[in-house]
N, C-alpha and C positions, 0 to 999 in steps of 0.2 A: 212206656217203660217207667220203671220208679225207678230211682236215683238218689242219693242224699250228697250232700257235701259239708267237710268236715274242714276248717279252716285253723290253719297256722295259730298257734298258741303265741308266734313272735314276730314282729313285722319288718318280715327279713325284704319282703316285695320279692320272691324268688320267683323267675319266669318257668318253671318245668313243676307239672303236677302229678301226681302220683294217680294211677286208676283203678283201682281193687275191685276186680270182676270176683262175683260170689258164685263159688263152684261146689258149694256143699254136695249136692247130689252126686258127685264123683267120687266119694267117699265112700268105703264098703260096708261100715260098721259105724253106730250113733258114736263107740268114745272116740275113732277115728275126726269122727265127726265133731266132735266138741272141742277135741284138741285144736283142730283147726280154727275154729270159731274163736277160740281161745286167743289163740296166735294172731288171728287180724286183729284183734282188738287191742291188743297190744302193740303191734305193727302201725296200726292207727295212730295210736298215742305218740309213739316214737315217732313218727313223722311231722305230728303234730307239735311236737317239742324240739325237731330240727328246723322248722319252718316251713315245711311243705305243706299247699294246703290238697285233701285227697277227697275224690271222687268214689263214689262207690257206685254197682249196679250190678244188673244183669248180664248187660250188654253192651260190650266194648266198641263196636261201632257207633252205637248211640253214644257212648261215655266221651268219645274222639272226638264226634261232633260239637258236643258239648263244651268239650276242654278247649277246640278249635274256634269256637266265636267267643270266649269268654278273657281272648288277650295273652293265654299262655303260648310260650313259645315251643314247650317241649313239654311231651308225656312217656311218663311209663308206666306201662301197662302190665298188670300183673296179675294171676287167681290167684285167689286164698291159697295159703298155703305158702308163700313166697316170704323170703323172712331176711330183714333186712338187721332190722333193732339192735341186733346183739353183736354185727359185723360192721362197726360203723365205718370203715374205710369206704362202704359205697357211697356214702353221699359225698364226698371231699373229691372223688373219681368222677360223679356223675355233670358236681359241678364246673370242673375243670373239661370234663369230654363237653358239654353243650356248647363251649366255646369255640367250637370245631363245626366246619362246615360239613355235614353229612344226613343222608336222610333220615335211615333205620339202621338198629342196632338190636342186637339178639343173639341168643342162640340158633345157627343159621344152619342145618340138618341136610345132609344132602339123602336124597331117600330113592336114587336110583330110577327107576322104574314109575314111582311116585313122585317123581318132581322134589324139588325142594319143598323145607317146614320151616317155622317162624316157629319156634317152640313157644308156646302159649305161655311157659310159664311167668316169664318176662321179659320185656324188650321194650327201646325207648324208641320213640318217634319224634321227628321234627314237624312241628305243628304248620307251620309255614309252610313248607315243602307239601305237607299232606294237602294243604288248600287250596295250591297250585294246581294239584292232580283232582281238584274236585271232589274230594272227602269220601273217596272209595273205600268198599267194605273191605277187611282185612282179608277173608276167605275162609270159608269154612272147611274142615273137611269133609271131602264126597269120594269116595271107593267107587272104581270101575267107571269111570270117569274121562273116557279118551279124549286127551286135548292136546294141543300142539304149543310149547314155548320155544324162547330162546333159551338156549343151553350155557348157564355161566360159567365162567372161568373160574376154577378153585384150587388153592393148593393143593400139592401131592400130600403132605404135610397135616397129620388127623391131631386134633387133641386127645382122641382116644377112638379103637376102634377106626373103623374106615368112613364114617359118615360125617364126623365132625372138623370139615376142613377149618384150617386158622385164618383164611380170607379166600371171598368169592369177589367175582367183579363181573359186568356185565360182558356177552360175550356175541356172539354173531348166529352161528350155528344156531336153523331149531330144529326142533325134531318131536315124536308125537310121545306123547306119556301116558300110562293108564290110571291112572292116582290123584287127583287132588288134597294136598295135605295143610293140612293149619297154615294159614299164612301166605296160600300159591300166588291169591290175587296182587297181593300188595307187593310182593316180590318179584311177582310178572312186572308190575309197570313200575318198578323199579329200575330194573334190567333193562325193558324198554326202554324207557326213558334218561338211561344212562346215569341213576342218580347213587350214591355213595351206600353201597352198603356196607356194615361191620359185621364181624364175628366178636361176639366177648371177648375179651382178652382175660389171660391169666388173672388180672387183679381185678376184675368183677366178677371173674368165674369166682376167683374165693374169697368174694364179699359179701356173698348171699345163699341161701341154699331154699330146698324146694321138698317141699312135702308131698312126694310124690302117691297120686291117690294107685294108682295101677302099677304099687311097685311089685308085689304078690308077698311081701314079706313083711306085715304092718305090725310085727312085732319088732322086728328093725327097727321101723321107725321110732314107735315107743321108747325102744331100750337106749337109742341115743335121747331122747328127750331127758329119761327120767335118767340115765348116767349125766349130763347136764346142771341138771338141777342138783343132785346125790353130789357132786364136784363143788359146787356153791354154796351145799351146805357145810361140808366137811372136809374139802383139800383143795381148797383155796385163797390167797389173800391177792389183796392188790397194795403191792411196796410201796407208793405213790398217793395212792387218794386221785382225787382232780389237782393238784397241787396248784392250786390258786386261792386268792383270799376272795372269804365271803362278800358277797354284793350288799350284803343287810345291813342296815343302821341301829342301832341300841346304843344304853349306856353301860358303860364300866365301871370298874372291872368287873367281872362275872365272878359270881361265888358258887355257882354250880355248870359244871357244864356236862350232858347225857347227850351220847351220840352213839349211834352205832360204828362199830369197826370200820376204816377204811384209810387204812395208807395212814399216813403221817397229816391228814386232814386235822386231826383234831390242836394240831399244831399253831395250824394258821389263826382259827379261832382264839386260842388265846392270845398270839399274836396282836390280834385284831382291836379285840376288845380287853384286852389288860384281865389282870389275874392276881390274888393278895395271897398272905398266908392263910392258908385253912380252904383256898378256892377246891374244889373237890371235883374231879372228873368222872366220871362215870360210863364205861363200855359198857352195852347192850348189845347182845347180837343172837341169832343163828344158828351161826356159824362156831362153833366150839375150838376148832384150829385157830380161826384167826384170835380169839377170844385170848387164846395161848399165848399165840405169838404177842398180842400186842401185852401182854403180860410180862414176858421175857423182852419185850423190848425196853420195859422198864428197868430191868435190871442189868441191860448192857451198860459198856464204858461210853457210847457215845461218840466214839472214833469212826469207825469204820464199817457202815451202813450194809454194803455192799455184800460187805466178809461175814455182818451178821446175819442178811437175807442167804447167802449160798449154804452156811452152816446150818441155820434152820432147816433147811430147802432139803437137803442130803440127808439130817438126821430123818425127815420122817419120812422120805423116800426109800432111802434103804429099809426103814423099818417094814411097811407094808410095802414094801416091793413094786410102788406106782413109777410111773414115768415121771423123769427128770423135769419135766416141766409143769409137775403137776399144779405144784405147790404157790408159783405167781407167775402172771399173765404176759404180762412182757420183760422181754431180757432183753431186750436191747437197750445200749444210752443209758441203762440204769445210774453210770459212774455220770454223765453230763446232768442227766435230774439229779441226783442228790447235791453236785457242786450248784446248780443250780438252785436247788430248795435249801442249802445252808445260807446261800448267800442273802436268800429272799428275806429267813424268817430271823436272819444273825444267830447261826446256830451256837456257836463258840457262847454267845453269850446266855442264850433264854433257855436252850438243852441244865444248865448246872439252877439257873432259876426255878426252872420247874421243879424238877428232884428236889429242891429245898423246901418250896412252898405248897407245891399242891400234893391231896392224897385222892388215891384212885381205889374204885370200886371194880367189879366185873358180876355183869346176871347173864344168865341165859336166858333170851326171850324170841320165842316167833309170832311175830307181830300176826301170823295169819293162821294161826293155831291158838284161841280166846286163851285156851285153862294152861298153855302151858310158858311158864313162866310170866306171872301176872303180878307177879309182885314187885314188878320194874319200878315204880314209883310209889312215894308216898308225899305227907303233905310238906315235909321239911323241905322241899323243892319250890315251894310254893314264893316265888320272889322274885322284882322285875329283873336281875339280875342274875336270872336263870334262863340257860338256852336249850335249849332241846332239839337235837337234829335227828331227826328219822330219816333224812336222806328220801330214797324212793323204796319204801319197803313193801310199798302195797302198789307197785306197778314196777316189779324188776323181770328182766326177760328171762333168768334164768326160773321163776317160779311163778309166772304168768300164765304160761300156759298150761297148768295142773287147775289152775284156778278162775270161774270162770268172772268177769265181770262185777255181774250183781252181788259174789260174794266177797271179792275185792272188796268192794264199795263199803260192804256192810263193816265189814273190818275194821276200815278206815272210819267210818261214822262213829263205830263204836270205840275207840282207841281215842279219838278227839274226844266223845262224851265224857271217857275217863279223867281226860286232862284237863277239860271245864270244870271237873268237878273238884279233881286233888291240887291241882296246882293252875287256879284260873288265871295267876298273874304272870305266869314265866310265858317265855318267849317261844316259837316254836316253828321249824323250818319242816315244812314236806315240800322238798323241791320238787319232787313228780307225784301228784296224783295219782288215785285209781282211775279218774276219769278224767284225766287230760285227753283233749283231743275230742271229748264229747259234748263239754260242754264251757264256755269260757270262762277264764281266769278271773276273780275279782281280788282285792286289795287283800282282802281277808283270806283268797285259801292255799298262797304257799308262805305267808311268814306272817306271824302276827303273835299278840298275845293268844293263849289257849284260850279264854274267854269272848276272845271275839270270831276266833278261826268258826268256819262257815263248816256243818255238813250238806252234804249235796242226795237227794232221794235220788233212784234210778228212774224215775218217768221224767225226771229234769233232761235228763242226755238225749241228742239224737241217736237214733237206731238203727243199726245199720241192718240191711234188709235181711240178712242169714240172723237175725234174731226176730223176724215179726210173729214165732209165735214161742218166745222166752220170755219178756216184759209185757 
């Protein structure tokens, strides 16, 4: 079997490892197909940047084996298709559930007649327990297949439908079945052996979701992808940012600072690194709504965040007629984060500093579209006291997967070439790569002068095997 592994971009030592079974051929159509390919590779990265390190292959029993003598405690196993990146509340759930004594964890199917199913699309395993039982195959399915198990106990109680009970437990009763479905074996000597099984719960059911290749309706599929992306470009902000201060070191105060849109980030930076008369800020984005907003946010009174994010929010809701939640991401605690980011950055005092001292600019630019908006910089930029944050523009989930990899890549190469060339002394933050997760981090490729930042060729990256004949 071929295999690769793709290892943590942070040395978090985290015991549970991710296992990304490559299921292309399941796919009915090559852009089907590509989407997908798209989406691991980005799922990669993301993982990559939360600290898991991921397995990839063919074959998940071999992948088990693998993950089972190499030290980890816990896998999850998952085909392409399985999409984690963009719903990060799984991993804060996964790491808190490993803490818990149990074997296997899934979507757990009851299929009647068929025996129970392991839904292939995802489910975790306790690597320990699997070793115990001697590193049995999961099960394939096999139709017409009469075999005899024990019959588990499930609740009356479906998540949907009649097949999706909310817990199964081992049970006494067997009886004979005609079906082996995804999963029979490992859930047989689970039952057997009296060992803990889970049904997802509510908050992992909706922390991830699944590309499903035999939905019959793969324009569905699409149309939530590219409404997705269409939302991130144009009816979306986030009120907030990361609202944390930058990890990076320079000197002050900055006389320029260019970042794209997000939240009240650009706040901390000046914070951070000080700021004089004439310091000059500069929005980049996208996105044309936020571009707005953070426009009008300059021309608020600076009182009342909250009352200015909901007035926004309903002006261009009612106007185009979208959903009340279109327009920012989280509504919760909003009032505790902003009393919280007043307090951080001393808003009372640097909010009237700023309106006095600095002037701001706004372009339109898609960092992944070359001709359109390319006049984002010039050489008046050109100063150590210039910073530049592009955030993660060239591996974000919501326009990752339109795009595949190797054009990421080129983007990205190309975008730094520019900034070698017009401004090789400013400063310059890509905190997520196009190729995080393929290949490792060095000093030079998330902050450095433009002058020194590193571009990376695509035959540098490991490949994962649904691309051995892309690169």
């Amino acid at each position: 079997m071929s295999f690769q592994t793709f290892r943590s971009i942070k040395d978090t030592n985290k015991s549970t490892v991710f296992c990304i079974i490559d299921s292309t051929d399941q796919y009915p159509t090559p852009w089907l197909t590509e989407l997908v390919k798209n989406s691991a590779d980005f799922e990669i990265a993301t993982l990559a940047g939360n600290g898991y390190d991921v397995l990839v292959g063919d074959n998940e029993d071999e992948l088990l084996r693998i993950a089972s003598v190499n030290g980890y405690h816990h896998a999850v196993v998952a085909l392409m298709g399985t999409i984690w990146g963009d719903y990060l509340d799984f991993y804060p759930l996964l790491d808190q559930k490993v803490k818990e004594d149990w074997f296997l964890m899934g979507h757990i199917l009851d299929k009647k007649i068929a025996y129970y199913e392991l839904h292939p699309q995802c489910y975790v395993i306790n690597l320990g327990q699997y070793q115990r039982l001697d590193c049995p195959d999961i099960g394939k399915k096999t139709l017409y297949t009469n075999h005899e198990q024990i019959v588990p106990i499930r609740s009356e109680e479906n998540y949907h439908d009649d097949y999706t009970p909310l817990w199964v437990k081992s049970g006494h009763e067997r009886k004979n079945f005609e079906h082996k479905c995804y999963g029979w074996n490992i859930l047989s000597l689970a039952f057997e052996n009296n060992l803990s099984v889970l049904v997802f719960d509510e908050g992992f059911r909706n922390s991830k979701r699944y590309f499903y290749p035999d939905d019959g309706n793969p324009v569905q599929h699409q149309s939530k992808f590219y409404l997705e992306t269409t939302v991130a470009a144009r009816h979306w902000i986030n009120p907030f940012g990361t609202s944390s201060l930058p990890e990076y070191d320079l000197d002050g105060p900055l006389k320029n600072l260019i970042t794209t849109c997000n939240g009240l980030d650009w706040i901390f930076y000046l914070k951070k690194y000080g700021f004089e008369q004439g310091t000059r800020v500069k929005f980049v984005d996208y996105n044309m709504m936020f571009l707005e907003f953070t426009k009008r946010l300059l021309e608020w009174d600076g009182i009342d965040y909250i009352k200015f994010l909901e007035t926004f929010g309903r002006e261009k809701t009612e106007f185009l007629g979208l959903p009340s939640d279109t327009w920012y991401g989280v509504k919760t605690g909003l009032q505790e984060r902003w009393e919280e980011f007043k307090q951080t950055v001393g808003w009372n005092s640097i909010w009237p500093e700023i309106k006095q001292k600095v002037s701001f600019e706004f372009c339109y630019k898609d960092f992944l579209h070359e001709e359109v908006g390319h006049n984002w910089i010039d050489p008046s930029y050109n100063d150590r006291n210039t910073l530049i944050n592009l955030s993660h523009v060239f591996s974000y989930h919501s326009t990752a997967i339109f795009y595949t990899l190797v054009y990421r890549l080129q983007l990205e190469n190309k975008t730094i070439e520019q900034l070698k060339h017009t401004v090789p002394d400013a400063w310059v933050i890509l905190e997520n790569r196009a190729y995080k997760g393929f290949k490792s981090y060095d000093k030079y490729s998330k902050f450095a002068q433009a002058s020194d930042l590193i571009t990376v060729d695509i035959k540098e990256l490991t490949k994962p095997i649904w691309h051995k004949n892309d690169w």
